[in-house]
C-alpha positions as CSV (number, residue, x, y, z in Angstrom):
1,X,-2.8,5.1,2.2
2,X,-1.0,1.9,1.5
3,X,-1.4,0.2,-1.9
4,X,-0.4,-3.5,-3.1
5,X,0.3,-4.5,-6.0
6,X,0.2,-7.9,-7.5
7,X,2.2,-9.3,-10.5
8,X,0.3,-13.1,-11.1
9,X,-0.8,-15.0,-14.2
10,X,0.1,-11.9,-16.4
11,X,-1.9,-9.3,-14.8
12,X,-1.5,-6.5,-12.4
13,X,-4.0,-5.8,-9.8
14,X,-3.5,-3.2,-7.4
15,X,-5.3,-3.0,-3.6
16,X,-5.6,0.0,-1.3
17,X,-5.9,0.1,2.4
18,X,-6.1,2.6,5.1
19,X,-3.1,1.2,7.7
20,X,-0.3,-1.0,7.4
21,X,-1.2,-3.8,9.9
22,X,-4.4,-4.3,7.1
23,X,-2.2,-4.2,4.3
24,X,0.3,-6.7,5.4
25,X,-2.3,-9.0,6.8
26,X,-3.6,-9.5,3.3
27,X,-0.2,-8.9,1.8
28,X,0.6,-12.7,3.1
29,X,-2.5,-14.5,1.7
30,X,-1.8,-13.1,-2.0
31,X,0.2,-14.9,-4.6
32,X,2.3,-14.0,-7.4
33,X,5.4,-10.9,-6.7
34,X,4.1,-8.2,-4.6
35,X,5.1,-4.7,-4.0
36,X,3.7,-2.8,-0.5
37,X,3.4,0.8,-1.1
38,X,3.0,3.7,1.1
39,X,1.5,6.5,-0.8
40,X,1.6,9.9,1.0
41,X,0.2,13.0,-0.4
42,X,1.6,16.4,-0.1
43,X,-1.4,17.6,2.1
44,X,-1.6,14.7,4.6
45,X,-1.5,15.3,8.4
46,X,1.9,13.3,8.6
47,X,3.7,16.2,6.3
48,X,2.1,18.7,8.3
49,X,3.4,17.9,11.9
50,X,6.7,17.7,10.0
51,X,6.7,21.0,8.4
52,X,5.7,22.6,11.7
């Protein structure tokens, strides 16, 4: 999962995606200071084929 979050006008809103490519697609039409996340959880398929 990939999450942005947006610092504009005094509020935060955050935004969650599935890939990357979607997330920095967006990531250029927002405005204010952004932060791209990628949020990995201890159970997701990426951890497993490393822990194998």
């Amino acid at each position: 999962m990939w999450v942005i979050t947006v610092f504009a006008d005094q509020n935060v809103t955050m935004y969650e995606f599935e890939t990357e490519s979607e997330a920095r697609e967006c990531i250029r039409a927002m405005k204010g200071r952004k932060i791209l996340s990628h949020v990995v959880y201890y159970n997701d398929k990426i951890l497993e084929g490393a822990v194998s």
